[in-house]
N, C-alpha and C positions, 0 to 999 in steps of 0.2 A: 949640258944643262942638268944638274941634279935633277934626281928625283923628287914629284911632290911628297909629304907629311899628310899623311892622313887627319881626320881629324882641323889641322890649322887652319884660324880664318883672320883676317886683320880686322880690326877696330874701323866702325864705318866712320868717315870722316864729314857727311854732308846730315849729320844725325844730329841732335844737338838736347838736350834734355834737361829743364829748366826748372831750377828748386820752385813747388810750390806754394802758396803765399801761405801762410798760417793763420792758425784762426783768428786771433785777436787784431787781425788786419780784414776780417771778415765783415759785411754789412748785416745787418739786424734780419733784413729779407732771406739770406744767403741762410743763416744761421736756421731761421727758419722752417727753411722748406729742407735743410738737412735734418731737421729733428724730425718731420714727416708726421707733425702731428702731438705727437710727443709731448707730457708736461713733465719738467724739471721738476724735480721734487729736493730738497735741502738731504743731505745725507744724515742717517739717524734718526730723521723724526718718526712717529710714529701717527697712526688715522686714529686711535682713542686715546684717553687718558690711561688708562689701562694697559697699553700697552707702550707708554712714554719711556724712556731710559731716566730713572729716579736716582736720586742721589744717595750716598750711604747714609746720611742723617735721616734721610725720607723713608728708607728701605727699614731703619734699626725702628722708627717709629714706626710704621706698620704694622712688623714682625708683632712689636709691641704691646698693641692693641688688638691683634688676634689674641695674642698669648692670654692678652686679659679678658677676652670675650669669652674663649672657649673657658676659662677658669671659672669666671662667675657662672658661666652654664652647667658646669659640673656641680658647683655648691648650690644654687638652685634647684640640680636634679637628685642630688644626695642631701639637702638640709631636710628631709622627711625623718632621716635616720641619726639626724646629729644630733650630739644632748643626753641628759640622762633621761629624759620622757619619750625623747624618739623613738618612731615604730622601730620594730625587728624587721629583721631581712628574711623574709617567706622561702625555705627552702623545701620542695619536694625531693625525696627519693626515693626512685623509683627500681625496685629487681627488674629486669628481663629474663633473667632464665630462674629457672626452677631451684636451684641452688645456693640463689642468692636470697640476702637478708639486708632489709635496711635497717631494721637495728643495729648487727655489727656495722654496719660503715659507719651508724653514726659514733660510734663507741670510738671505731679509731680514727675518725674526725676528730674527736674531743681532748681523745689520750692522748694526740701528737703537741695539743699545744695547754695539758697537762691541766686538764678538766676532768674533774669526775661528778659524774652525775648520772641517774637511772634516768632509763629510755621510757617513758609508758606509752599506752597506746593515745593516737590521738595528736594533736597538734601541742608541741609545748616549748615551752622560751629555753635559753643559755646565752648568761650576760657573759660575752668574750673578753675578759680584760684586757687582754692584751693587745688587742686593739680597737678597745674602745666603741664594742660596736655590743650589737643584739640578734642572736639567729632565732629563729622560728621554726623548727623541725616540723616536719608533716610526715611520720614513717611509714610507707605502704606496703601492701603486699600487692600479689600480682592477680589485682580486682580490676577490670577493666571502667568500670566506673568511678571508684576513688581516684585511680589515676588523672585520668582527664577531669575532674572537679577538682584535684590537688594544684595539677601543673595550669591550671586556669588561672589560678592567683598568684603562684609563686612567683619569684624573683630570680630566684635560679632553680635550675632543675637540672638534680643530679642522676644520673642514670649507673646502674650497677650492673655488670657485665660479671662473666664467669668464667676464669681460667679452666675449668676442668668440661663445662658443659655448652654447649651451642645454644644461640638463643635458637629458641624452638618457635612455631607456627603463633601460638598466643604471646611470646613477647612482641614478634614483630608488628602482629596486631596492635597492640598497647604503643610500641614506636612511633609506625603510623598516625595512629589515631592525636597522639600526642602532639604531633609534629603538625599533621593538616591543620587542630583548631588556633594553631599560634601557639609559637613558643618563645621564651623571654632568653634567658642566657644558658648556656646547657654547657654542662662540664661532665666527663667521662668517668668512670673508673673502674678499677676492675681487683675482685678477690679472688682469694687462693694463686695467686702467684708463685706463693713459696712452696708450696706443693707439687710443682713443676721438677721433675727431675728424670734428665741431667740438668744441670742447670745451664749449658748452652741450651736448649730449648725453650727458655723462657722469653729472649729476647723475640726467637719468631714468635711465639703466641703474641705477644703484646703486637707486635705487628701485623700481624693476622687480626688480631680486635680493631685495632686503629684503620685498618684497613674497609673492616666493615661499616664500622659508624662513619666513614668520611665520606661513606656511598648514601644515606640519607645526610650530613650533615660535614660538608665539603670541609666548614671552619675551623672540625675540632684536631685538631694538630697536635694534642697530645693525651695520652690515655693513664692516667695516676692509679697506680699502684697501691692499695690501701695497707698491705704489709709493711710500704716505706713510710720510716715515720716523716723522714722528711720531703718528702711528698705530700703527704697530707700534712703537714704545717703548711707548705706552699698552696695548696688547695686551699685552706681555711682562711688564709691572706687576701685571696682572690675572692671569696666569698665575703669578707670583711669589706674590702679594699674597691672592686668592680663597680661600676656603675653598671645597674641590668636596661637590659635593652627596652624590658617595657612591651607591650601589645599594644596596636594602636586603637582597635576599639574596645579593648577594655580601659583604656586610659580617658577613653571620651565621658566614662560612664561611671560614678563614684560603685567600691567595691568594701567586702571586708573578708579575712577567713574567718568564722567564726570561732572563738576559743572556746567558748563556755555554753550551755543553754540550759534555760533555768524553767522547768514546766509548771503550772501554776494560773491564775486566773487569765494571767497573760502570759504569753508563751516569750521569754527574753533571752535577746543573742549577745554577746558580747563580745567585742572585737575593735581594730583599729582599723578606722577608716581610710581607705587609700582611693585614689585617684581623684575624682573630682568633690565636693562638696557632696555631705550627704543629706538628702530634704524627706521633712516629714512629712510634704505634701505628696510626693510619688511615691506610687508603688513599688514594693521590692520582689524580687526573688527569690525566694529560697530555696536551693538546690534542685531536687525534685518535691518537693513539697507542695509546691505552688508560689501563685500571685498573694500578696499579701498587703495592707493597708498598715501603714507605719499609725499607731497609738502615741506615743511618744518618744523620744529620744532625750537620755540623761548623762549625764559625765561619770567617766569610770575609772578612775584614776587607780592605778597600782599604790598599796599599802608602800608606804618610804619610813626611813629613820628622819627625825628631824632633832635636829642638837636644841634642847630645853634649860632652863635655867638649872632644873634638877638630874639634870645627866638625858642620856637618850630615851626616846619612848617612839613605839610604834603607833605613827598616826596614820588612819584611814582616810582618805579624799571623803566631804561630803560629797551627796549625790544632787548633781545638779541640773533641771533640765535646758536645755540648749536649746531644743526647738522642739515645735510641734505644730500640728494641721494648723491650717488658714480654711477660709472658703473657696480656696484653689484649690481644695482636696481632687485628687483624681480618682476613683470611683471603678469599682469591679463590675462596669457594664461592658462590655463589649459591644454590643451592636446600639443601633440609634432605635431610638421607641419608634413605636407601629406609628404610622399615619395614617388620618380618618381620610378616606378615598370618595369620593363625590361618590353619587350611585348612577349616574349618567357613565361615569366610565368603567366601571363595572360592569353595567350594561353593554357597552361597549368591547371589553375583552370578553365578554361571556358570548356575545354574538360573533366576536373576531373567531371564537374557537371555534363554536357548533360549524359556519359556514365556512370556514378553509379551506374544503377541501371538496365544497358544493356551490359556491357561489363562482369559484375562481374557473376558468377554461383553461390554464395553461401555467406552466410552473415560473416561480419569478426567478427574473433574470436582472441582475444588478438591484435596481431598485422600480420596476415595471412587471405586471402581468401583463405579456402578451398574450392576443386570439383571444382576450377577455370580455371585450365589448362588444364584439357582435359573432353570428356563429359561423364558422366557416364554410366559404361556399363551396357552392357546388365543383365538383370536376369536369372543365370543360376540356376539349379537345383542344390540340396546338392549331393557329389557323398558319397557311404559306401564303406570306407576304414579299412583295418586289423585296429587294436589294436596299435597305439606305428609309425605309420607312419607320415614323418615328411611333410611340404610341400612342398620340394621340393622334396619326393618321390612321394608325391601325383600325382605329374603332368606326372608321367609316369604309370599311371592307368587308363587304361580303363576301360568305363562302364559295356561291357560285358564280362572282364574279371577278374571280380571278381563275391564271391560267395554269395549268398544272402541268406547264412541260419543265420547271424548275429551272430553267437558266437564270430565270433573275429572281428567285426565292430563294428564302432563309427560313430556318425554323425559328420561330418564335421564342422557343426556350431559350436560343444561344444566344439573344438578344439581351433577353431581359439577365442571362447570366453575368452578360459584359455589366450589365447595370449592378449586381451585386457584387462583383469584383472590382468595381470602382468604391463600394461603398466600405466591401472589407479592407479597403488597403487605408481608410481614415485613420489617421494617429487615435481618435476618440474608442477605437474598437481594440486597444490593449496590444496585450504580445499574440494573445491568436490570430489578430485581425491582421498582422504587420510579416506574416509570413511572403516571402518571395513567390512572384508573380511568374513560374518557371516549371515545367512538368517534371514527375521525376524520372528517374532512368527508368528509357525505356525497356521492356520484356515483354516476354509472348508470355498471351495469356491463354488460358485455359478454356476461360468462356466467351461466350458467342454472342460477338459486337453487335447487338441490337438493338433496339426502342419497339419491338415487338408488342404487343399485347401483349400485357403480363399474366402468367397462368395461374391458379392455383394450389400449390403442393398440396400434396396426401397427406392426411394428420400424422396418418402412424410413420409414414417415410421419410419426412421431416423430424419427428421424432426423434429417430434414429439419427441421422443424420448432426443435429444436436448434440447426442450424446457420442457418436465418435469424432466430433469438432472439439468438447469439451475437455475427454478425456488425451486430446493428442498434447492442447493446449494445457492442463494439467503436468503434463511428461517436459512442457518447455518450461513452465517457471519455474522449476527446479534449480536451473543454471541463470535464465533471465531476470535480475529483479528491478527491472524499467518501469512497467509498472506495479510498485507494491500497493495502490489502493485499491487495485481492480475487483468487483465483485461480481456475483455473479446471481442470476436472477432464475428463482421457481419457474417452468413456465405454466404452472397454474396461479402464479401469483400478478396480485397487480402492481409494477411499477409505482402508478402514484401512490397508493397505500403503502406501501414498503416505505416509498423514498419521503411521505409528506412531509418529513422536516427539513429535504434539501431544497439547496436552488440553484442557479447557474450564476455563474459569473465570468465575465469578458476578460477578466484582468485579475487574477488574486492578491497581484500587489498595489493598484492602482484603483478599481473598482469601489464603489460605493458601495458600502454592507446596512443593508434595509434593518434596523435593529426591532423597531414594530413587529414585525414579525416573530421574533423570540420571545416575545414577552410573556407568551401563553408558557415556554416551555421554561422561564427561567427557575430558580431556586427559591423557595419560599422566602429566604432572609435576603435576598439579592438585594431586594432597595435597601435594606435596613444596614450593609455595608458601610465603612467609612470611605468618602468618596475625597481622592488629592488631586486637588486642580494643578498644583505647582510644587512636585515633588521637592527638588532643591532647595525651595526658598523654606518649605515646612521640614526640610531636614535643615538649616542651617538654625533654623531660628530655635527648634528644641535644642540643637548642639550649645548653641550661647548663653541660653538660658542656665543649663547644667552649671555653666561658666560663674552664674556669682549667685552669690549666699549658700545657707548650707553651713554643715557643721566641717570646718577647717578639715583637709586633710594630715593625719597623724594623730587625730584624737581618739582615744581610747573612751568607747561609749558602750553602752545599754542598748539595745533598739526592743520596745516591745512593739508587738504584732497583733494583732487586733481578728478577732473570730479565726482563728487555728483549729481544723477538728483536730475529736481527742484521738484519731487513730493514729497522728503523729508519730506521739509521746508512745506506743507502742511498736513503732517500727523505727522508731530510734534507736543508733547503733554510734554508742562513742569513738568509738574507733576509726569509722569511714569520716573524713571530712566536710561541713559544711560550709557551703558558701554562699553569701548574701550578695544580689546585686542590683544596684537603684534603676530604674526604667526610668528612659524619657519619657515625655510628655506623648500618651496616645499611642504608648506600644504596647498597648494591653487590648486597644482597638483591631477590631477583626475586618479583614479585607482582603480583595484577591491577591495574591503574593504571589512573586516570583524570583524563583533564584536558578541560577546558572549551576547547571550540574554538567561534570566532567566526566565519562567514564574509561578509564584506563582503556590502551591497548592489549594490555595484557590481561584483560578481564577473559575469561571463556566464556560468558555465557550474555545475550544482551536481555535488557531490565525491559519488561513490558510495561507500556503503560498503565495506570490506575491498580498497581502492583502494591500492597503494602511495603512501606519502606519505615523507617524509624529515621529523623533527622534533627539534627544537633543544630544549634543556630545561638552561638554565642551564648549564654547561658540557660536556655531551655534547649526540651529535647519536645518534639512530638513523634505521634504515628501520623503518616500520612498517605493517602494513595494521590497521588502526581498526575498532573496531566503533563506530556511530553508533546513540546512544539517548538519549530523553527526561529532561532533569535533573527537579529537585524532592527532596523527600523524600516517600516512601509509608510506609505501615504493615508495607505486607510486603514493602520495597525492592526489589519487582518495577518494571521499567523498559520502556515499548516500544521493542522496535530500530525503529529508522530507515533505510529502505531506501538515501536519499539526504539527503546536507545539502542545503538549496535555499538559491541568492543571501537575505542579512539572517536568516538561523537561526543559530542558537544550539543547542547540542547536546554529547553528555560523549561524548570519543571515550576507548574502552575498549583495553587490548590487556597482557600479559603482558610486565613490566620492570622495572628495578631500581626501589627506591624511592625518593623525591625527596620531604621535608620540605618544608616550607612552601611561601607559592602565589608558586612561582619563574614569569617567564613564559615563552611559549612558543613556537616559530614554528615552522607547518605550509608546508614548501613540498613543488613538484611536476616532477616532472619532466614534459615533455612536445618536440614535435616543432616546431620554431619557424613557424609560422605556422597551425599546425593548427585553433589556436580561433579561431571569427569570432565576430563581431559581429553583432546585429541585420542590418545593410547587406551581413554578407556579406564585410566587411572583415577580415584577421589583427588581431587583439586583440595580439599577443605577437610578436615574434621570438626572443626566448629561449630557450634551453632548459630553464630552471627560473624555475619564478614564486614569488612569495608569497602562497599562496592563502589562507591563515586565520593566526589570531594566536586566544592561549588563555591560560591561567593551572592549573597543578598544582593538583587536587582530591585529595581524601582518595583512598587508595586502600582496596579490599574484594573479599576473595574470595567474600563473601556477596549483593554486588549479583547480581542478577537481568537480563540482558537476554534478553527475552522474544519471538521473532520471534513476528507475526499473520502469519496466513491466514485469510481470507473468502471461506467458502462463500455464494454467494447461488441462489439458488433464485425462480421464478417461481409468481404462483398462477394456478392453471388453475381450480379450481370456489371460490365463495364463498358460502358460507351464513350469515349472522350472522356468529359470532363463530370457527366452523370453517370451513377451507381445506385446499385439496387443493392442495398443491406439486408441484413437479415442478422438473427441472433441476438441483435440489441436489446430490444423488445419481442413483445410475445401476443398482442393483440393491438386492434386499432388503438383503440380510446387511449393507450399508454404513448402510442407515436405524436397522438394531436397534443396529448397533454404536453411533452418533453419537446416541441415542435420549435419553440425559441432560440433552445440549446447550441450553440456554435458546436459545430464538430469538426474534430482533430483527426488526424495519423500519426502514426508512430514516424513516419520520417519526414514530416515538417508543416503536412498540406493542411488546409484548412478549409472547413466549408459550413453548408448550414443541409437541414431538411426541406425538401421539398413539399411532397407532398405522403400520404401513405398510399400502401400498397395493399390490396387484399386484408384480411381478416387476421393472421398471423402474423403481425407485426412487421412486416416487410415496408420498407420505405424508400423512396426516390431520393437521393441526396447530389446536390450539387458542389464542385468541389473547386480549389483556383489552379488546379491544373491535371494533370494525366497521372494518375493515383496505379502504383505498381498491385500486380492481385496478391502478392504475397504481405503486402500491409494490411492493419488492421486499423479497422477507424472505432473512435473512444468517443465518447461524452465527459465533462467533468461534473461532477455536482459536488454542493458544499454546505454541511451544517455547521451550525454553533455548538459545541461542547460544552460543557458547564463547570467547571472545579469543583470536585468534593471540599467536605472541612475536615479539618484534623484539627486530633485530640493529643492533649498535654500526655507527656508518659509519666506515667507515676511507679513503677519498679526502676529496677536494676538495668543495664542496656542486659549482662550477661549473665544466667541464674547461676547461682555456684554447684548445684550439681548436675545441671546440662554440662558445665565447664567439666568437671570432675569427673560427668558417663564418658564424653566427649574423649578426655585425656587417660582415662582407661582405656579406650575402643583403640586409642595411639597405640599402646604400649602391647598390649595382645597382639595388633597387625603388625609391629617390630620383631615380637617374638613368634612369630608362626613364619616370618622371611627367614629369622635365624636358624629354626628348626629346618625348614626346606634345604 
C-alpha cells in the first residue's frame, strides 16, 4: 500500500453549499433590518443649495455676478478719485533712518514717469497723466508727531529705508507708533542702493531690509529700489492704480488733510473732504489745537481753464456756502450744569459725613452695618451641657445643676460652631463662604492645645516680638507675591481711622456694592458726568447719523472755525501737517472712560498706576494718570484695582474724558529721563525721552463700573485648639477687633472662618474657623474701597521736543564713541 501524501484531503461529499438568493428577490422587511437603521440617500445630492452639483451655465452665471459685484465695489470705492475734480491720493513719506530724505524719493517717484516739479515743504498736489489720477505728497522728516498726523490720513504710506544705515532706536519708534494707530496701504523702499559695492552685495542688503520690515509687516513682499527707475514707475502705478485699504474708524468719521490755513478774523482750513459727510453742526478737530465749533462751510473749487467764445481764460470757482449750523449745534460744554440740590439732602450727606465713623459700631459688610444696633454683650463663660441639647434647651440649665463628670457633656462653643458651619457653607455667603468642609494637613504644632485662660503679654515683649514676626515676613515677600494687597498696620494706629473708607465684602464678584456710602468721597464733577444707559444703541445711532447729510465726500471746501486763540497763529509751523476731523455726536462730552491697555512682554520695567502717561486715541492726544483694574464682566461690575501693570498684563485703564465710540485704537506712551531704564545686565534700555510703553483699544465707557482698591490684613495664630485660634497681629487694640468683628476671615490655604470674640487689650482675638488650620498659615481679612478716576488734559505740544530728541541722539553717539575708543 503506497505511502500517504501529505497535505491531501478529498472533497466532502455529504456537504452541499447553495447559491444565495439575491437581493432583488429580497422582502422589503429583509432589506430593512439589513440596512440596520440606515437612510438611503440618492447619490450626488447634496444637504444645501450651496453645496448642490450646479451646471456649467449655472457655474459661468455665478462666476459672473461676483465678477460684477466685486467691480462695482471697486468703482464705488475709487469713484472719490475719478474725474478731473476727484480728490488726490494722500501719500505719506516717511524716513526711518537718519540718512534718509523724503524729498529725494519723491524726486525719483516723479522723474521715473517723467515729471518735473519742486518739492516744497508741506503737503502739495501732482496731477499724474499718465495715469490719470492725482497724488498728494505729504514730505516728513523724522518728527515723531508729523508722522503719526501724516500717516492718520494717508492713503498710502511710504516708508524710506537706507542702504548704508540701520534703522536706529527713534525710527523704530516712529514704525511702531505708526503701525499701532492704524495703517492704510504701506509700500517699502529703500535708497542708496547704488552705493553698495561690490555689487554682489546689494542683493543681501535688499534682503536684509525685506527681512526686517516683514518682521512688523508680514504683507510686504517686496522692497523697491528708488535708484531703479523702473521700479519706481512700478511703484507710482500701484500708487495710481491700488485701491487703499482705508482704517475703519477713521472711515466712520468725515476727515480732511488740510492744504492751506488762512489766519484772519476766522481762522480757515482748506482741504478735501473724505470719509463721511462733513456737518456744520459737529464739532471738529484740529490736530493738537483743540475742539473747535464749525462757523461755516463754503465751496473751494480749484482755478480750471474753461474753453470761451474768445479763446481760454482762467476762471475761478465762486464761493459757495454748502452748509452751516442749525439749532442742533453741538456746543463746547463738556459736563452737564450744576443741579439745585434740596437742602434736606444736603443736610443729609452733611450728617452722613460728620457721624461715619461715630454713629456706626462695626465696619460695613456687603451692604449692612453689623453689632450696630445694640452694644455688645457682655462675656459669658461657656456652660457644659448633656450630649444632643438644643439651645433653646440650653437656656433652662443651670450651672449647678448639671453634672461635671463630662461623659455626656459638650462644650458649647462646638455647638454653636456646627451652627456657623452650616450657615457658611450657604451658596448666599459667596466663594469665602463655599470653601470645603475638610481640616487641612495635619502638623505638629508648636503651641499648646489649650482653651486656658488667656493671659496678658508684656507691652515691650510683644513689641518685640512684632517686630521680628514683621521683619522675617518682609525677607518672604521678596520671592512670595500671593499676596500683593497686604498692608500693614502702626500699632499705635487705629485700624478704623486708617481704614474708614473700606468695608468687607462676602464675594467681590457677586456681592452688592453699598454706593451711599461713596458719596461723601466722590469727585466734585461726578454727578455732572455724562451718564450711558445703553452704550451700543448710543454708539449705533451717532454712527448712522454721521451716515446722511453733510457736505459729499470729495468736495474741496473752506471750513471756518469759530473763536481760535490767537496763540495758534504763532506756533503754526507750515511744514508739519494738519489734520481736521468731524466728532460724533457727544464726544466732546466728559465721562468715566475705559480703554484696554496691553503692555508688552518685553517691556522691562511695570507701569504704576496713577503714573503719568500721554495717550493717543484716534485723533486726540491727552495726558492722563490711569487707574489700572481687572477686565471681565461681574454681576456687580465691581473691579479690583491694580496697584501695578506687570511686563505681558493686560488690564482696563480707567480715568475721566471725553467720549470716544467705537474700539478706536490706542497708544500709551511715557515720558522718562534717557538712559534711566536698565536692563537685566544693568544696561540703558532707552535713550529717548519718550517711549511706547503699551498699545490698547477703546472700551465701553461707565460711571457705574466699580474700581475697588484691597487691603489685607493678615494676622498670625498664636494658640490653636481644633477648630478655634487665638490671633494676634491683625489688630493692635480692642475697639479695632469689635469694629472689624463682621469681617469673614480667610487662610492662605483655603479655610475660612469669622471672629469670635476679643481677646485682652492688644488686639488679640478668638476666631473660629471650618476646620484644623495648619500653624504655619496665616489668616487675612479682606477690605475694599472705591477709587475715584482722575481727569485728563488735552496735550497741546509736541509728543517729542526736538531738542530732548537731539540731547537724546547726541548722548547715542558720545556712548558709541567712548565703546570705540575702550
Amino acid at each position: 500500500m503506497p505511502g500517504a501524501v501529505g497535505g491531501h484531503s478529498h472533497r466532502p461529499t455529504t456537504k452541499t453549499n447553495n447559491k444565495p438568493f439575491k437581493s432583488r428577490h429580497a422582502t422589503k422587511g429583509s432589506l430593512r433590518n439589513a440596512a440596520k437603521g440606515k437612510v438611503a440617500e440618492e447619490r450626488g445630492m447634496r444637504k444645501t443649495p450651496h453645496q448642490q452639483v450646479m451646471s456649467k451655465f449655472d457655474r459661468r452665471n455665478r462666476n459672473k455676478q461676483l465678477q460684477l459685484q466685486k467691480h462695482n465695489q471697486h468703482l464705488h470705492e475709487t469713484s472719490i478719485f475719478a474725474g478731473k475734480d476727484g480728490a488726490p491720493r494722500n501719500v505719506a513719506v516717511i524716513p526711518l533712518c537718519s540718512d534718509g530724505s523724503a524729498v529725494e524719493a519723491i524726486k525719483s517717484l516723479n522723474a521715473s514717469i517723467d515729471i518735473e516739479s519742486e518739492v516744497p515743504e508741506g503737503a502739495f498736489r501732482v496731477n499724474v497723466d499718465r495715469f490719470k489720477q492725482k497724488l498728494q505728497y505729504s514730505p516728513l522728516k523724522r518728527d515723531l508727531t508729523a508722522c503719526l498726523d501724516a500717516a492718520r490720513v494717508a492713503d498710502y504710506v511710504v516708508l524710506v529705508l537706507s542702504a548704508e544705515e540701520e534703522v536706529d532706536e527713534f525710527g523704530e519708534l516712529i514704525l511702531r507708533s505708526v503701525e499701532s494707530q492704524g495703517l492704510s496701504t504701506l509700500f517699502t523702499v529703500v535708497q542708496g542702493l547704488n552705493k553698495i559695492e561690490p555689487q554682489k552685495q546689494r542683493l543681501s542688503v535688499l534682503s536684509s531690509l525685506k527681512s526686517y520690515i516683514t518682521h512688523f509687516h508680514p504683507e510686504q513682499d517686496k522692497v523697491f529700489s528708488l535708484d531703479n527707475r523702473q521700479e519706481c514707475s512700478n511703484l507710482m502705478r500701484s500708487l495710481c492704480g491700488t485701491t487703499p485699504k482705508g482704517i475703519r474708524w477713521r472711515d466712520e468719521r468725515s476727515w480732511m488733510l488740510v492744504e492751506e490755513v488762512k489766519f484772519g478774523e476766522s481762522v480757515v482750513l482748506t482741504g478735501v473732504v473724505r470719509g463721511k459727510g462733513l456737518k456744520a453742526d459737529r464739532l471738529v478737530q484740529v490736530g493738537d489745537w483743540g475742539t473747535f465749533q464749525v462757523e461755516k462751510i463754503t465751496a473751494a473749487p480749484l482755478a480750471r481753464r474753461k474753453r470761451g467764445e474768445e479763446g481760454m481764460g482762467v476762471v475761478e470757482g465762486a464761493e459757495e456756502i454748502l452748509d452751516q449750523p442749525t439749532e442742533d449745534r453741538d456746543d463746547l460744554v463738556d459736563l452737564a450744569p450744576e443741579e439745585v440740590r434740596m437742602e434736606d439732602d444736603d443736610d443729609e450727606m452733611n450728617d452722613g459725613m460728620t457721624t461715619m465713623t461715630t454713629s456706626k459700631k462695626g465696619v460695613l459688610l456687603d451692604d449692612h452695618h453689623y453689632f450696630s444696633e445694640e452694644e455688645p454683650e457682655a462675656y459669658t463663660a461657656p456652660k457644659k451641657l448633656p450630649r444632643g441639647t438644643s439651645k433653646y434647651q440650653a437656656a433652662w440649665y443651670l450651672d449647678d445643676d448639671v453634672s461635671d463628670s463630662g461623659s455626656d457633656m459638650e462644650e458649647d462653643d462646638e455647638m454653636e460652631d456646627d451652627e456657623v458651619e452650616k450657615e457658611a457653607a450657604r451658596p448666599e455667603d459667596g466663594e469665602e463662604g463655599l470653601a470645603g468642609y475638610a481640616p487641612t494637613e495635619a502638623g505638629q504644632t508648636e503651641y499648646p492645645q489649650t482653651e486656658g485662660g488667656f493671659i496678658q503679654p508684656d507691652a515691650d515683649e510683644d513689641a518685640m516680638q512684632l517686630e521680628a514676626f514683621r521683619s522675617q515676613k518682609r525677607d518672604e515677600a521678596r520671592d512670595d507675591l500671593e499676596f500683593p494687597d497686604e498692608i500693614e498696620l502702626h500699632p499705635h494706629v487705629l485700624a478704623r481711622e486708617r481704614l474708614a473708607k473700606y468695608r468687607g465684602l462676602k464675594s467681590l464678584r457677586s456681592s452688592p456694592w453699598q454706593e451711599d456710602e461713596d458719596r461723601a468721597y466722590q469727585p466734585e464733577d461726578w454727578e455732572r458726568l455724562l451718564k450711558i444707559q445703553d452704550y451700543q444703541a448710543s454708539k449705533i445711532r451717532a454712527s448712522r447719523e454721521a451716515l446722511v447729510g453733510g457736505v459729499a465726500p470729495g468736495t474741496r471746501v473752506h471750513v471756518y472755525l469759530k473763536d481760535v486763540p490767537a496763540t495758534i497763529q504763532q506756533s503754526y509751523n507750515p511744514s508739519q501737517p494738519v489734520t481736521l476731523f468731524s466728532l460724533l455726536r457727544h464726544e466732546y462730552k466728559k465721562t468715566a472712560v475705559n480703554f484696554l491697555i496691553n503692555l508688552s512682554a518685553d517691556a522691562t520695567a511695570p507701569i504704576k498706576a496713577k503714573e503719568e502717561l500721554i495717550m493717543q486715541c484716534g485723533p486726540r492726544r491727552f495726558v492722563i494718570n490711569p487707574l489700572f483694574s481687572q477686565g471681565g464682566n461681574t454681576p456687580n461690575d465691581v473691579h479690583k484695582y491694580c496697584r501695578y501693570l506687570h511686563p505681558g498684563q493686560s488690564a482696563v485703564a480707567t480715568f475721566m474724558g471725553p467720549v470716544t465710540w467705537g474700539a478706536v485704537p490706542t497708544l500709551f506712551f511715557k515720558r522718562q529721563v534717557p538712559g534711566s531704564v536698565l536692563d537685566e545686565d544693568g544696561e540703558p534700555v532707552s535713550n529717548l525721552p519718550l517711549s511706547l510703553v503699551a498699545t490698547g483699544t477703546a472700551l465701553p465707557p461707565s460711571t457705574s463700573r466699580v474700581v475697588a482698591k484691597r487691603a489685607i490684613l493678615t494676622g498670625h495664630p498664636y494658640h490653636i485648639h481644633k477648630k478655634i485660634v487665638t490671633i494676634r497681629y491683625m489688630f493692635f487694640n480692642r475697639e479695632d477687633v469689635e469694629w472689624f468683628k463682621a469681617l469673614p476671615l480667610w487662610t492662605k490655604r483655603g479655610r475660612s472662618g469669622f471672629i469670635k470674640e476679643a481677646l485682652g487689650t492688644h488686639g488679640y482675638f478668638k476666631a473660629t474657623f471650618d476646620g484644623r488650620i495648619n500653624p504655619q498659615d496665616s489668616v487675612g481679612v479682606s477690605l475694599y474701597k472705591r477709587v475715584w478716576p482722575r481727569s485728563a488734559k488735552q496735550l497741546d505740544a509736541p509728543l517729542l521736543d526736538a531738542a530732548a530728541l537731539q540731547q537724546a541722539q547726541q548722548q547715542e553717539v558720545d556712548d558709541v564713541d567712548a565703546m570705540d575708543a575702550e
